[in-house]
Phi, psi and omega in degrees: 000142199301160155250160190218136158271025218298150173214131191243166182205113177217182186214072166108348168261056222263006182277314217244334219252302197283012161274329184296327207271313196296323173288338189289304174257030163264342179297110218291031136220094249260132165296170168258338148234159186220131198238117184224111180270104178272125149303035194055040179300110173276350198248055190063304259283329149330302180313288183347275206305278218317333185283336188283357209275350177288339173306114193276342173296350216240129169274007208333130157231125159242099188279163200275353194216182196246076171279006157084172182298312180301303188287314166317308195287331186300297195301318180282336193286326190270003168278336186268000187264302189309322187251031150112341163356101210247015178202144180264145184214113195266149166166169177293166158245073116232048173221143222243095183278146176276151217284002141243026156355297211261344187278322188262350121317304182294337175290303173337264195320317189305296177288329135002275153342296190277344156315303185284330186058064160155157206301151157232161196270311169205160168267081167303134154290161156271147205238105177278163173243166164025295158304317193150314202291198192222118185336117190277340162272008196209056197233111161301205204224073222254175187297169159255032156227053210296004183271347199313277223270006176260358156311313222248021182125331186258145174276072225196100185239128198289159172207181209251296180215177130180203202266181172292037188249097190052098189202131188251086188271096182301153176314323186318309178321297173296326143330282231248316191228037137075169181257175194287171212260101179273052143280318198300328183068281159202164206130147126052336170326289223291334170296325165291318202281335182284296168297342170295278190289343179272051139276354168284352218089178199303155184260185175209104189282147165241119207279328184306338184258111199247130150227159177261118152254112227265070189250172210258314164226160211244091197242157155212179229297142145224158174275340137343285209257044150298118143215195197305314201274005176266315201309358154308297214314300184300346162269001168286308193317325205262290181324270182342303196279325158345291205288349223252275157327337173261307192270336220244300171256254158190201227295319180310286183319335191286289212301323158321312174282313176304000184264299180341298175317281193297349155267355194225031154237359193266334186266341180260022172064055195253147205324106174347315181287340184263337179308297195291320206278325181315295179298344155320293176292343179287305211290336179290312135023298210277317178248010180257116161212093186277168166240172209274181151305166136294167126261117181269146183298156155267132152302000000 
C-alpha cells in the first residue's frame, strides 16, 4: 500500500489550524505521517502543536523565520519526501478537508492514470468556500480537453496548474521536478510548481475530493484591489509571475502580463504611488529567476 505525507503550513491561525489537523487525522484514509510546518508563529500556535506531538504519526518542523507559503511547503514537502513517503499531500491551514478527501484523491489520480495509461504528476480537490459554493481563488487551470475523462465516466477534470489548497503529489514528481521555490515567499509558488510538473503531463482535479477554504472573503486575485495595507502581498506577485513569465515562458507572455497588470490597476483606480512600486517589482522581476531544490532521501 501507497504511504501519504499529509503537510500542513501554517503561520499565526493557530484557531483555524486545529480544525485543519483534526480533519486531516480524522480521515478514512488516514495519512500516515501528518507533517505541520510553524512559520515561526507568534500567536501560541507552538502551545497548539505541542498537544499533537504525543501523536506519533504528527511531525513538527519549526521553523526560526517566516518563510512564507513557498518557502513553508518546500521545507514540508522535502520533510514528507525523507521519511519515504510515496505521495505528498499539501495544504493550508484554514482548509478543512472532508473526511475522504484523500481517499478520493488517491482513488482519482489512480483511476485517471489508468484511463489516460500514464503517470500524472498530481491530483487537486475541489475547493469550496464557506458558503457552499466554490472558492473563486482556487479554480484551477484546465486542459483543453479538460472533459476527456468525464467523457469516459469518471468525476475527473484534466487541468493545467492550481493552487495549494489540497494537492496530492506523487514521490516521482518531487524526483524529477525538485520542490517550489521558496525564494517566492508567497505568490505564484504554487502556480510555477504546478506548471512546472505538468510537463510530465496533465494535473487531475478530482471532483469527488471536497475541501472548505475558510478565507474571510470569498474573491480571487485582482490588481484591482492594491491598496496600502495589501501591497506587500501584490508585490510578491507582481515580482514573481514577472519572473515566472520571462524566464519559464517568454517575452510575450511577460508583456502580456505587464499589460494586465496595468488594466487591472488602471481599472480599480489605484493610487499612482502604489502603481510605481508595483512596476519596480516587474523590472526587479527581470533579474530574479531563482531554481528549485532537491529533496534527498534519508539513509
Amino acid at each position: 500500500m501507497s504511504t501519504v505525507a499529509a503537510v500542513v503550513v501554517t503561520y499565526n491561525r493557530k484557531d483555524k489550524l486545529v480544525k485543519v489537523l483534526d480533519h486531516v487525522l480524522a480521515q478514512t484514509r488516514r495519512p500516515e505521517w501528518l507533517v505541520v510546518v510553524d512559520n515561526a508563529s507568534t500567536d501560541g500556535t507552538d502551545e497548539v502543536l505541542a498537544k499533537y506531538e504525543t501523536n506519533d504519526s504528527v511531525v513538527i518542523l519549526r521553523l526560526s523565520e517566516n518563510t512564507g507559503g513557498a518557502g513553508g511547503f518546500a521545507a514540508g514537502m522535502a520533510r514528507g519526501y525523507e521519511l519515504g513517503a510515496d505521495f505528498v499531500w499539501i495544504m493550508d491551514d484554514d482548509c478543512y478537508a472532508n473526511e475522504d478527501a484523500l481517499e478520493e484523491l488517491v482513488n482519482g489520480l489512480h483511476q485517471a492514470e489508468k484511463a489516460m495509461d500514464m503517470e500524472l504528476p498530481y491530483a487537486c480537490s475541489l475547493v469550496k468556500w464557506t458558503d457552499g459554493g466554490i472558492c473563486e481563488m482556487n479554480n484551477p487551470g484546465t486542459t483543453w480537453d479538460w472533459g476527456k475523462l468525464i467523457a469516459r465516466g469518471q468525476e475527473n477534470v484534466l487541468v493545467t496548474h492550481c493552487s495549494f489548497v489540497s494537492v496530492l503529489f506523487p514521490r516521482w514528481a518531487l524526483t524529477r521536478f525538485g520542490l517550489p521555490l521558496k525564494e517566492y515567499f508567497i505568490w505564484f509558488d504554487d502556480q510555477e510548481y504546478t506548471l512546472r510538473v505538468t510537463k510530465a503531463g496533465p494535473g487531475v482535479q478530482v471532483l469527488r475530493s471536497v475541501v472548505v477554504h475558510d478565507l474571510g472573503v470569498n474573491r480571487g486575485v485582482n490588481f484591482g484591489d492594491v491598496n496600502a495595507s495589501n501591497m506587500w502581498k501584490f508585490e510578491y506577485g507582481a515580482r514573481n509571475e514577472a519572473s515566472f513569465r520571462l524566464h519559464h515562458e517568454n517575452p510575450v507572455a511577460f508583456l502580456k502580463f505587464v499589460v494586465r497588470l496595468e488594466q487591472g490597476l488602471r481599472g480599480g483606480k489605484v493610487p499612482w504611488s502604489l502603481r510605481a512600486k508595483l512596476f519596480r517589482k516587474v523590472i526587479e522581476g527581470v533579474k530574479f529567476n531563482p531554481k528549485p531544490d532537491m529533496p534527498r532521501s534519508v539513509l
